[in-house]
Biopython code that builds the backbone (N, CA, C, O; Angstrom):
import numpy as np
from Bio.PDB.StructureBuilder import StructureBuilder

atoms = [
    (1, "UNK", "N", (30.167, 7.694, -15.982)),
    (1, "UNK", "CA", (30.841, 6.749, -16.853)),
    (1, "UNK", "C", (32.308, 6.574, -16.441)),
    (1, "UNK", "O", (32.774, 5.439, -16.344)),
    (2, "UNK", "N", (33.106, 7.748, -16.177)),
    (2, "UNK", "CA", (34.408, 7.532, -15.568)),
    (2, "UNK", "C", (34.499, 6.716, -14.139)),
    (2, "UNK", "O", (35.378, 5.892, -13.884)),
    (3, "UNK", "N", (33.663, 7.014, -13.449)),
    (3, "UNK", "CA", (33.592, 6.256, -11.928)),
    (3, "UNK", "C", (33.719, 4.635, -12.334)),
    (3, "UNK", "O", (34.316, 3.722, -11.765)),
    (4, "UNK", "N", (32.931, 4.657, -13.524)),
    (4, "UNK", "CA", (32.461, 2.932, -14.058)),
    (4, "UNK", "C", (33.594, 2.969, -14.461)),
    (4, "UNK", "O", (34.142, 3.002, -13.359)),
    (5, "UNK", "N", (34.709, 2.998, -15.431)),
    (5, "UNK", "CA", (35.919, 2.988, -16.015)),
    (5, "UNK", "C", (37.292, 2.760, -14.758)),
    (5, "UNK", "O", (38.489, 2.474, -14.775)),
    (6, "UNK", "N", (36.508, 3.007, -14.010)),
    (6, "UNK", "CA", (37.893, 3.320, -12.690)),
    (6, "UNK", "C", (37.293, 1.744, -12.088)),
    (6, "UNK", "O", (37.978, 0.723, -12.158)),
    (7, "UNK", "N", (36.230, 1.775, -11.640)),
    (7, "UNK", "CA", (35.945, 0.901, -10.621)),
    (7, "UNK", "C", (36.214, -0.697, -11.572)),
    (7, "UNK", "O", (36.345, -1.804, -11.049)),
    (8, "UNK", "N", (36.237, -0.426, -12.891)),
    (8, "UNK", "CA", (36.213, -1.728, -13.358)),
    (8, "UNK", "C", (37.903, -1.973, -13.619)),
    (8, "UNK", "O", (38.249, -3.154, -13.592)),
    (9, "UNK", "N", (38.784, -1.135, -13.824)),
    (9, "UNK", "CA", (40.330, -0.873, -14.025)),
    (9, "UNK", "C", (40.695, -1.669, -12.350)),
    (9, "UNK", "O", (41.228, -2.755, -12.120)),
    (10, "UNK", "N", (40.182, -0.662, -11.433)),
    (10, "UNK", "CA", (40.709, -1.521, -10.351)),
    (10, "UNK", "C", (40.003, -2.655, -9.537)),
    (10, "UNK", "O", (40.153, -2.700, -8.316)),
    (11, "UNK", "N", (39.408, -3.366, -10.052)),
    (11, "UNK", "CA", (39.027, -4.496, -10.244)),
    (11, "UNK", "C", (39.948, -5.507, -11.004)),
    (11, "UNK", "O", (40.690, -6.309, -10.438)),
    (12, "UNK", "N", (39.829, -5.391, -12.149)),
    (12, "UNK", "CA", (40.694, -5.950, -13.356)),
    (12, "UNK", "C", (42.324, -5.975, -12.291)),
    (12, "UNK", "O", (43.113, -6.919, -12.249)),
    (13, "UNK", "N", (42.442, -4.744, -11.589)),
    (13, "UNK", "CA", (43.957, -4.896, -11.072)),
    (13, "UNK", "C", (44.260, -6.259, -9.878)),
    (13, "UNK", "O", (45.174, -6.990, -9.497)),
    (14, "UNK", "N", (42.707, -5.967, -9.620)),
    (14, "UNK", "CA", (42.739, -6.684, -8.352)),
    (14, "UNK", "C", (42.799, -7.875, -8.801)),
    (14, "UNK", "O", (43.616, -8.666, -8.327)),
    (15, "UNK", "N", (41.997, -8.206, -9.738)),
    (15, "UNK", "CA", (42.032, -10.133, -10.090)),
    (15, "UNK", "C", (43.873, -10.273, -10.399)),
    (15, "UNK", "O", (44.786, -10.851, -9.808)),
    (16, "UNK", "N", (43.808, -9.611, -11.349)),
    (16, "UNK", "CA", (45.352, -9.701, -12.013)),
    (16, "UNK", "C", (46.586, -10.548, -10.792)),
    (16, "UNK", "O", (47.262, -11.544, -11.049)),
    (17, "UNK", "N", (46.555, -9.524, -9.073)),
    (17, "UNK", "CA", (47.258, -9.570, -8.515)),
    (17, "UNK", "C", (46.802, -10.848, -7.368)),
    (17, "UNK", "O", (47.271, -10.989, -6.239)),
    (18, "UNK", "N", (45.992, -11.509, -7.882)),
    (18, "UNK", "CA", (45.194, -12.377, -6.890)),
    (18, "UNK", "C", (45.969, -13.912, -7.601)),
    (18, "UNK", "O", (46.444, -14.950, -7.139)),
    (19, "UNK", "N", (45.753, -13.317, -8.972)),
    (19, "UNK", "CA", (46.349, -13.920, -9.818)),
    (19, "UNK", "C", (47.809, -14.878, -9.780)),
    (19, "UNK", "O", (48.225, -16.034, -9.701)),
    (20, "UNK", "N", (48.265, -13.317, -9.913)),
    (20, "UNK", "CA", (49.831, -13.978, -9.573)),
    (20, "UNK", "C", (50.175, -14.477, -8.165)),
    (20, "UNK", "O", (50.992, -15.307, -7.766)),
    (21, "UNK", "N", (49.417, -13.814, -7.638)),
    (21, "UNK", "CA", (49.597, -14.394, -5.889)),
    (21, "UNK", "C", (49.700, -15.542, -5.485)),
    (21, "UNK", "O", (50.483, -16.063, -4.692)),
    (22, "UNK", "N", (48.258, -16.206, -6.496)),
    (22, "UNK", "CA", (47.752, -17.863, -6.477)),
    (22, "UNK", "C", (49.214, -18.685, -7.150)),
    (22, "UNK", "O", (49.787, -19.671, -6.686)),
    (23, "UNK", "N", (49.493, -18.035, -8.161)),
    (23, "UNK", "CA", (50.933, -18.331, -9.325)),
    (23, "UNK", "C", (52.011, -18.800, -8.519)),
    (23, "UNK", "O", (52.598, -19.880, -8.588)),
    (24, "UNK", "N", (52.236, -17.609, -7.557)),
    (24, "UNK", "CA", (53.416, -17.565, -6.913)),
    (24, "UNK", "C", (53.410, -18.997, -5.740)),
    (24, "UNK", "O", (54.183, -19.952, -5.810)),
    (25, "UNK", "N", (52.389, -18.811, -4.772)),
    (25, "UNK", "CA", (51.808, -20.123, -4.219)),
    (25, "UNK", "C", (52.063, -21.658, -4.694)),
    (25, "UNK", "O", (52.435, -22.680, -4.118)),
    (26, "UNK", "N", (51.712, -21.352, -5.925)),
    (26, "UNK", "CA", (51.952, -22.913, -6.602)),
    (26, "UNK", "C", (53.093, -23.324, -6.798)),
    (26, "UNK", "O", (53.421, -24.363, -6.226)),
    (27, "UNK", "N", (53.986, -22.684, -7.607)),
    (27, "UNK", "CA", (55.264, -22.424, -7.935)),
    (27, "UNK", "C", (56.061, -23.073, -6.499)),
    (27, "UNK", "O", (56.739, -24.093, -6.378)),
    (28, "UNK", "N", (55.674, -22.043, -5.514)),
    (28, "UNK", "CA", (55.938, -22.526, -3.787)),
    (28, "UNK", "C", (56.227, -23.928, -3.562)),
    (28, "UNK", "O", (57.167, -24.651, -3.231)),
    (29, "UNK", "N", (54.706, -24.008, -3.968)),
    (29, "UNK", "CA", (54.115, -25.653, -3.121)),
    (29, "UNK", "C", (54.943, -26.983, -4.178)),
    (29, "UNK", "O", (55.552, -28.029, -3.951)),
    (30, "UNK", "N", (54.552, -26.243, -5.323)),
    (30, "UNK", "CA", (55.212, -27.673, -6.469)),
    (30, "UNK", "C", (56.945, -27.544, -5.819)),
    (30, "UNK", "O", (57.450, -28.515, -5.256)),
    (31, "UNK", "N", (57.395, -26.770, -5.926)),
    (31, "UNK", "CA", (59.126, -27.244, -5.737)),
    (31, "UNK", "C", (59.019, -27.361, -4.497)),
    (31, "UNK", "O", (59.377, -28.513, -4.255)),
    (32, "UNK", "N", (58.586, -26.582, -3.050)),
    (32, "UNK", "CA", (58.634, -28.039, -1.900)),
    (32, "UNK", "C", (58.588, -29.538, -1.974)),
    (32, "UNK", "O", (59.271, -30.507, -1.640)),
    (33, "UNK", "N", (57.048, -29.160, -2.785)),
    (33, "UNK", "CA", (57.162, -31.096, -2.880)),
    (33, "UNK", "C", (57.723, -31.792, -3.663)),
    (33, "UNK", "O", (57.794, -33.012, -3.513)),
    (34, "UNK", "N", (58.288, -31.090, -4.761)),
    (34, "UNK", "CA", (59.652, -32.310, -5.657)),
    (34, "UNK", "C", (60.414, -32.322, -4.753)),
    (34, "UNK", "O", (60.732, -33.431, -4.324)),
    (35, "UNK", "N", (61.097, -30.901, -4.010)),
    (35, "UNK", "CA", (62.281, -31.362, -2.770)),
    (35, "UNK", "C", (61.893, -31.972, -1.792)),
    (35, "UNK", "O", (62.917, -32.393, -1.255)),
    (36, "UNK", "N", (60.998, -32.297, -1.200)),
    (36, "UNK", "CA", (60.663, -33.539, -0.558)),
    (36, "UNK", "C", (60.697, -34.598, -0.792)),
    (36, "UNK", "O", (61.092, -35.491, -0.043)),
    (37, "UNK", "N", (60.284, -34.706, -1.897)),
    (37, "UNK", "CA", (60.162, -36.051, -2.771)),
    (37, "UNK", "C", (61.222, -36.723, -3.342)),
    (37, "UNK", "O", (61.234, -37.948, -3.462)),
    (38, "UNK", "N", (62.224, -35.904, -3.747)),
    (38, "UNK", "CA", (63.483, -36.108, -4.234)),
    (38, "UNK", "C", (64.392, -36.222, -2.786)),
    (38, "UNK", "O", (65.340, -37.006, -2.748)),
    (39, "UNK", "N", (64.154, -35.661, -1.991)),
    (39, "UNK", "CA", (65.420, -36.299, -0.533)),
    (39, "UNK", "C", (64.853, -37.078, -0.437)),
    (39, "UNK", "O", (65.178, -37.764, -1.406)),
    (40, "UNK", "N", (63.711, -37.879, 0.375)),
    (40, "UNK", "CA", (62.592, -38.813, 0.608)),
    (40, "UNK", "C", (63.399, -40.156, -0.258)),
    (40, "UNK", "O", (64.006, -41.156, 0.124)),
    (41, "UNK", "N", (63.123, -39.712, -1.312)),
    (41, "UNK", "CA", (63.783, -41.024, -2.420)),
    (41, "UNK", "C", (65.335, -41.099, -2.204)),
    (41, "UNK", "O", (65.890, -42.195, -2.130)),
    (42, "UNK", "N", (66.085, -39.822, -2.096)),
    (42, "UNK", "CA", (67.515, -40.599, -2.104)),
    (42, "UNK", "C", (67.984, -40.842, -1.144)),
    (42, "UNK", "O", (69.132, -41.287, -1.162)),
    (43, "UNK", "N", (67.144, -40.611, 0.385)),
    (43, "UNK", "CA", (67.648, -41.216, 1.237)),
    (43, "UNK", "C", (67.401, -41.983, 2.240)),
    (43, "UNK", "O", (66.913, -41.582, 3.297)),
    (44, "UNK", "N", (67.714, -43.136, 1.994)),
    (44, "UNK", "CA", (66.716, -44.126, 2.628)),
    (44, "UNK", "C", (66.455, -44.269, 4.116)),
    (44, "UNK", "O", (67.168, -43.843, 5.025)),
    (45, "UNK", "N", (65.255, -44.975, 4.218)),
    (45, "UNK", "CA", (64.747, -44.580, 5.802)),
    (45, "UNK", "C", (64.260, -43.533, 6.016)),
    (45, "UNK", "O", (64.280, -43.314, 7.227)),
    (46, "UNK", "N", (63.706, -42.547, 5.317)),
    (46, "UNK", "CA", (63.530, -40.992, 5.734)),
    (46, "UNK", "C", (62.221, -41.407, 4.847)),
    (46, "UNK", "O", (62.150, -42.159, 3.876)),
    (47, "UNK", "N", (61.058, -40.541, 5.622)),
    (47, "UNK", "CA", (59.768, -40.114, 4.784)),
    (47, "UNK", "C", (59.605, -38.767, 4.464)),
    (47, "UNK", "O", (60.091, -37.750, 4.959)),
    (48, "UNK", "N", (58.665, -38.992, 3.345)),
    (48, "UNK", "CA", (58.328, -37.412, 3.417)),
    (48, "UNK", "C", (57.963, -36.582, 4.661)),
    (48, "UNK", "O", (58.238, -35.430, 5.000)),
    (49, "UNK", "N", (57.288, -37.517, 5.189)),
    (49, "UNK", "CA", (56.448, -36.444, 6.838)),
    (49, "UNK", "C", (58.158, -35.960, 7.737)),
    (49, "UNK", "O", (58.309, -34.860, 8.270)),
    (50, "UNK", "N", (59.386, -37.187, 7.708)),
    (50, "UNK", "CA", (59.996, -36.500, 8.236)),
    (50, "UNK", "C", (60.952, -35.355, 7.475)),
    (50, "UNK", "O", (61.775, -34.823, 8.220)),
    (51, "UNK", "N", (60.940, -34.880, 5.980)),
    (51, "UNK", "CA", (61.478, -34.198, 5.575)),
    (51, "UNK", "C", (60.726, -32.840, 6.103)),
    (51, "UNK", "O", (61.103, -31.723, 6.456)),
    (52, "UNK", "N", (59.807, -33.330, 6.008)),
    (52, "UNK", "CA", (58.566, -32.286, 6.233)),
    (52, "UNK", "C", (59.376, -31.463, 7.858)),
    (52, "UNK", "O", (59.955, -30.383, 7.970)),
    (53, "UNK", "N", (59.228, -31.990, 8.366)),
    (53, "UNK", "CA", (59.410, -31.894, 9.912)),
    (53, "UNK", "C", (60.822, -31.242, 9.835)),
    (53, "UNK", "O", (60.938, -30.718, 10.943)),
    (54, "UNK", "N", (61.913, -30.997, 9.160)),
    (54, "UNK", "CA", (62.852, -30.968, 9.105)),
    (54, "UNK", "C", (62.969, -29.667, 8.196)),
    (54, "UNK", "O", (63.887, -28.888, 8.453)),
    (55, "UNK", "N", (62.220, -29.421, 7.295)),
    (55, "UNK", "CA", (61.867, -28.423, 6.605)),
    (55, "UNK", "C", (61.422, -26.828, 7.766)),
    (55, "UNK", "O", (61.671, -25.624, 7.711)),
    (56, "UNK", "N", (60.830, -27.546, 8.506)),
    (56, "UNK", "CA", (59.505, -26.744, 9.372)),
    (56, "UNK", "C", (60.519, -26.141, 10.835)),
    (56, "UNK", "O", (60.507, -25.133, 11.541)),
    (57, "UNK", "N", (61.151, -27.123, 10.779)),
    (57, "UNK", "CA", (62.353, -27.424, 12.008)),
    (57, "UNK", "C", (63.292, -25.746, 11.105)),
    (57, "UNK", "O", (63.290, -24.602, 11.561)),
    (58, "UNK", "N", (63.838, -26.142, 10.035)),
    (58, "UNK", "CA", (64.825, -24.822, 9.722)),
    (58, "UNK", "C", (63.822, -23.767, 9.345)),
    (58, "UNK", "O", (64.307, -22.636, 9.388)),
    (59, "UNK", "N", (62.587, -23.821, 8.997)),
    (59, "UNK", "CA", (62.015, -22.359, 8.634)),
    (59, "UNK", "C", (61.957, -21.667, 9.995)),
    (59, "UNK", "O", (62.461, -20.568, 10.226)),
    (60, "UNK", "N", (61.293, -22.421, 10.871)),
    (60, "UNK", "CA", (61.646, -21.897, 12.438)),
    (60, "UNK", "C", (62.870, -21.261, 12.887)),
    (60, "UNK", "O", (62.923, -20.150, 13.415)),
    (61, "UNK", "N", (63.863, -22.038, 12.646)),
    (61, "UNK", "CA", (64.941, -21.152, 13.121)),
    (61, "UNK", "C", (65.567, -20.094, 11.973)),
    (61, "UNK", "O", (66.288, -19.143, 12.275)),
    (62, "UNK", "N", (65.247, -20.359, 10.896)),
    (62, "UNK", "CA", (65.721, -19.041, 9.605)),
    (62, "UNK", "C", (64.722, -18.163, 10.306)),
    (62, "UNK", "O", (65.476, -17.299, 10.753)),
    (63, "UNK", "N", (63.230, -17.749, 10.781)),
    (63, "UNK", "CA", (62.425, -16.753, 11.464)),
    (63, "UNK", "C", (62.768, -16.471, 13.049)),
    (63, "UNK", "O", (62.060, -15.671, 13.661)),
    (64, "UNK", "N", (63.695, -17.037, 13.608)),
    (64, "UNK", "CA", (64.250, -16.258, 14.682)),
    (64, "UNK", "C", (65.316, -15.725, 14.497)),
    (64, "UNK", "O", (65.858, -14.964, 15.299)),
    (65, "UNK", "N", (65.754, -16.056, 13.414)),
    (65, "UNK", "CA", (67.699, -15.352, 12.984)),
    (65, "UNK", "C", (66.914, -13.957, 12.274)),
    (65, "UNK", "O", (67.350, -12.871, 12.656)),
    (66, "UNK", "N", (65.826, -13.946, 11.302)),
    (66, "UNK", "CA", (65.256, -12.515, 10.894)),
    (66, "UNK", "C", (64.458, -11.958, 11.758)),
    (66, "UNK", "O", (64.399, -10.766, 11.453)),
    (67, "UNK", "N", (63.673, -12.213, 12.864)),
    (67, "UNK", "CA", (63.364, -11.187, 13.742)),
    (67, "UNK", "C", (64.530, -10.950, 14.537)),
    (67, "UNK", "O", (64.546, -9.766, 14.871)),
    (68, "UNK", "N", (65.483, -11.567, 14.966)),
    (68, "UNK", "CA", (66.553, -11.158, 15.579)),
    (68, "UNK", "C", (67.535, -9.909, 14.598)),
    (68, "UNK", "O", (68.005, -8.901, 15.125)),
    (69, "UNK", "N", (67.658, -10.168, 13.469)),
    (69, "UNK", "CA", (67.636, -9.161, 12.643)),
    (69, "UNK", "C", (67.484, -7.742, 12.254)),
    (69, "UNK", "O", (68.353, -6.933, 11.930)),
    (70, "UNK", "N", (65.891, -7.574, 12.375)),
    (70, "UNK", "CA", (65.998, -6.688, 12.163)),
    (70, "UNK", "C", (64.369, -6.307, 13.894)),
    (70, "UNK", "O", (63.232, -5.842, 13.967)),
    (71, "UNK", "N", (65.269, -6.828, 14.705)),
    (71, "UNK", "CA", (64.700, -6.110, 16.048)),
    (71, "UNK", "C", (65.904, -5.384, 16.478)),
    (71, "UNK", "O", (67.058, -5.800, 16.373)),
    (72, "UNK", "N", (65.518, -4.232, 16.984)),
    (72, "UNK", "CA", (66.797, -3.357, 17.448)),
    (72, "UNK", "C", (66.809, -3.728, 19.176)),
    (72, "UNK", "O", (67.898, -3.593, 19.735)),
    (73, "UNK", "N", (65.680, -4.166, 19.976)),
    (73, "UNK", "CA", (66.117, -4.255, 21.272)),
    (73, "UNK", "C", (67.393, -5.479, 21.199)),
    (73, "UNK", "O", (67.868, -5.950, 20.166)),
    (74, "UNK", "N", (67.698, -5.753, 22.339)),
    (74, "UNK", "CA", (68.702, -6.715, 22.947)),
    (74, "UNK", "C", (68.282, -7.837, 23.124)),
    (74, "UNK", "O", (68.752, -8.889, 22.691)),
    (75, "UNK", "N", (66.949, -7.598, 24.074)),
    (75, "UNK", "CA", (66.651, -8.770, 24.935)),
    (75, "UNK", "C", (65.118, -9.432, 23.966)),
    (75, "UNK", "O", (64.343, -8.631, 23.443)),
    (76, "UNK", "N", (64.893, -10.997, 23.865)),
    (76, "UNK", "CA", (63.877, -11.476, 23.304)),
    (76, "UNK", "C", (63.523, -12.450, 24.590)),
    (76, "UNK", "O", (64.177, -12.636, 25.615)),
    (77, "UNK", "N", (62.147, -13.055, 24.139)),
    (77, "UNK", "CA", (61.833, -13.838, 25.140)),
    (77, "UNK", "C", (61.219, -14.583, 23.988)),
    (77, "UNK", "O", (60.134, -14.304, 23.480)),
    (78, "UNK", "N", (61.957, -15.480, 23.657)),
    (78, "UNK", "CA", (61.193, -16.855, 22.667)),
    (78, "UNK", "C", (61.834, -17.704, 23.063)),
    (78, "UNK", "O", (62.912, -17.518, 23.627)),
    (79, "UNK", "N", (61.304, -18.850, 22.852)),
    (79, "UNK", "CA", (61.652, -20.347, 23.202)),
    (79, "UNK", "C", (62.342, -20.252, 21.404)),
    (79, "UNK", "O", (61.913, -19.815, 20.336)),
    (80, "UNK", "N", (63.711, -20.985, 21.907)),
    (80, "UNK", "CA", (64.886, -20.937, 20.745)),
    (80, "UNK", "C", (65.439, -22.742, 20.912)),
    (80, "UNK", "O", (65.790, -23.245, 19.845)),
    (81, "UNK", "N", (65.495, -23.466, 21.904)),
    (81, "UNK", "CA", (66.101, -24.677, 21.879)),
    (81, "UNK", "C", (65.705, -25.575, 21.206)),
    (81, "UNK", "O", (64.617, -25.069, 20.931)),
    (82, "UNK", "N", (65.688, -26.867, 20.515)),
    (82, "UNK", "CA", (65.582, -28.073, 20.265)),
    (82, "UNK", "C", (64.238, -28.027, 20.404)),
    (82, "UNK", "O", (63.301, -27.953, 19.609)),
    (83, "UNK", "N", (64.354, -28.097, 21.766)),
    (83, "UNK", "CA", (62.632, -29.107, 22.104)),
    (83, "UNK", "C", (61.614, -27.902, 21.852)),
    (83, "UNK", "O", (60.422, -28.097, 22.087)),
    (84, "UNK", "N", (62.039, -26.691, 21.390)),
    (84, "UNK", "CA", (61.015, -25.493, 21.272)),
    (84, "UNK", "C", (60.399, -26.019, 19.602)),
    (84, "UNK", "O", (59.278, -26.417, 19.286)),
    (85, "UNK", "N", (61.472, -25.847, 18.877)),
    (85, "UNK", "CA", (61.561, -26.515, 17.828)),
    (85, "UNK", "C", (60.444, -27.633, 17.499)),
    (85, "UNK", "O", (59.494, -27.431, 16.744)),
    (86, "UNK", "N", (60.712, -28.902, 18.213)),
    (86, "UNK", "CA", (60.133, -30.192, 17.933)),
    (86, "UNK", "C", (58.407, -29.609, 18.951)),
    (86, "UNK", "O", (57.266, -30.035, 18.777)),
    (87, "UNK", "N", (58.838, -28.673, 19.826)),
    (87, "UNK", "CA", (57.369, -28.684, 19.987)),
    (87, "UNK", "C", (56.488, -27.525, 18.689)),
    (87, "UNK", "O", (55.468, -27.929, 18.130)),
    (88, "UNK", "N", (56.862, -26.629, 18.491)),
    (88, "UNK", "CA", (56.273, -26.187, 17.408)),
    (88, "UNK", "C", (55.854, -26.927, 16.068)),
    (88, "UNK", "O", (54.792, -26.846, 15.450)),
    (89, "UNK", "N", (57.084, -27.729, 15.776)),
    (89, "UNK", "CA", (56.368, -29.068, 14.493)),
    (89, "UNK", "C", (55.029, -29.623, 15.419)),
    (89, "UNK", "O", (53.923, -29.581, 14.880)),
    (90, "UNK", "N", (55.120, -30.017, 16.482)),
    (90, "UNK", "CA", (54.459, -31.004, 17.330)),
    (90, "UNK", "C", (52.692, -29.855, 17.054)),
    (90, "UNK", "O", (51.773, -30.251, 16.337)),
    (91, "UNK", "N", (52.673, -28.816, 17.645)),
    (91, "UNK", "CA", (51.907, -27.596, 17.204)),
    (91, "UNK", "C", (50.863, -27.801, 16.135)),
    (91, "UNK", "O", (49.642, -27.954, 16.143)),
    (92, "UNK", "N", (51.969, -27.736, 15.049)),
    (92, "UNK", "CA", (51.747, -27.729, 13.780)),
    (92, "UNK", "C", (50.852, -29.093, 13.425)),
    (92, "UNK", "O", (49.679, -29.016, 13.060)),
    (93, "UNK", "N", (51.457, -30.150, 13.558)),
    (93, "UNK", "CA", (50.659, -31.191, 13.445)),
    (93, "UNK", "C", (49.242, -31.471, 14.230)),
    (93, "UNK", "O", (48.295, -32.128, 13.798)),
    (94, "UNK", "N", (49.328, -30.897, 15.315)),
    (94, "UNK", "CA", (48.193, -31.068, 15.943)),
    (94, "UNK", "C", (46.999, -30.182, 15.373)),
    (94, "UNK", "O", (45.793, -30.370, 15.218)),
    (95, "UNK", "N", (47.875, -29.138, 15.134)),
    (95, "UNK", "CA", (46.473, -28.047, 14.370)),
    (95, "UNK", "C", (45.570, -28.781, 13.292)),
    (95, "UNK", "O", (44.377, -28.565, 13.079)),
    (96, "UNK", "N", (46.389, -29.686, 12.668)),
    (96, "UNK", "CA", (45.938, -29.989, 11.718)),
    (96, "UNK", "C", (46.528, -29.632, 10.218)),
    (96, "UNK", "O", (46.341, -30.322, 9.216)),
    (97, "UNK", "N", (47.188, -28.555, 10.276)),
    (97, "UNK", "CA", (47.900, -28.208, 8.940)),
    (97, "UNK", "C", (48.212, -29.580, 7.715)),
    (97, "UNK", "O", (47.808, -29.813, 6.575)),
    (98, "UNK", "N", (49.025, -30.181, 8.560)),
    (98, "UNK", "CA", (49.068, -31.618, 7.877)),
    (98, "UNK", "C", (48.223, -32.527, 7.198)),
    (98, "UNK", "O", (48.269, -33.311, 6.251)),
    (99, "UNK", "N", (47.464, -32.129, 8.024)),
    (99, "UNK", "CA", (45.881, -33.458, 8.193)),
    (99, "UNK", "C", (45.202, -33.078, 6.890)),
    (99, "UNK", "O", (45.424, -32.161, 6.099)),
    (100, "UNK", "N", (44.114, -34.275, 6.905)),
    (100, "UNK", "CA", (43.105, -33.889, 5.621)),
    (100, "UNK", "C", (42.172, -33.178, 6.096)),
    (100, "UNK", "O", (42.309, -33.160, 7.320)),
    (101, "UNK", "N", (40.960, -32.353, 5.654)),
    (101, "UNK", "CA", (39.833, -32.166, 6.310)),
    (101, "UNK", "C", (38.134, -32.584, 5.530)),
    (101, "UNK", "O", (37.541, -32.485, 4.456)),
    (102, "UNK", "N", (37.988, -32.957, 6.568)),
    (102, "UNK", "CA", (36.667, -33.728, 6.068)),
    (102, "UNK", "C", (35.807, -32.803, 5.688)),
    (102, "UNK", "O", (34.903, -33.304, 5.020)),
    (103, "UNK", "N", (35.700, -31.559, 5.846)),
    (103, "UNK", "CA", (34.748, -30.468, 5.219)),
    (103, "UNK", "C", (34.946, -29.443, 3.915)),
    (103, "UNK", "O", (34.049, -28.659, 3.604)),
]
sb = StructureBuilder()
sb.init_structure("model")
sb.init_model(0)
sb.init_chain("A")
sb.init_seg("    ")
for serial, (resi, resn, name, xyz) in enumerate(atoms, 1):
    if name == "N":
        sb.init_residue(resn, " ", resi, " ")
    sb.init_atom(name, np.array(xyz, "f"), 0.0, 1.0, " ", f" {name:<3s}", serial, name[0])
structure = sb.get_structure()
């Protein structure tokens, strides 16, 4: 009966934290897309896809300033320029991330 009491406790823990996980996600996704939506609108000529791109453009380089961070060697070997940049959005789009999927 205790084994049953445990296995159903950490269960119950597990949904709980799946839970907030999903929570946290949304929370994520909804204020990206008002801030997309809200530059998009106030500034004209700009779409969402290119806020998007521009978004994706600085998360890239905010993740080479924190592995540079907290790596203790000296030397890295990543593509860091511009066109590393526009090719990783480029990446990204091709994967499909963007895209709809028909399945």
């Amino acid at each position: 009966m205790l084994l049953i009491k445990i296995a159903e406790a950490e269960a119950e823990s597990k949904y709980r934290s799946g839970l907030g996980i999903a929570w946290k996600r949304q929370a994520v996704f909804d204020g990206l897309a008002n801030t997309i939506q809200r530059f998009s609108d106030s500034v004209p000529g700009i779409s969402p896809k290119d806020v998007m791109e521009m978004v994706l453009a600085t998360e890239y380089l905010d993740t080479l300033k924190e592995i540079r961070a907290h790596t203790e060697s000296s030397a890295e070997v990543m593509p860091h320029g511009l066109g590393a940049v526009r090719d990783a959005v480029t990446q990204i789009r091709q994967g499909g991330l963007f895209q709809g999927s028909s399945a």
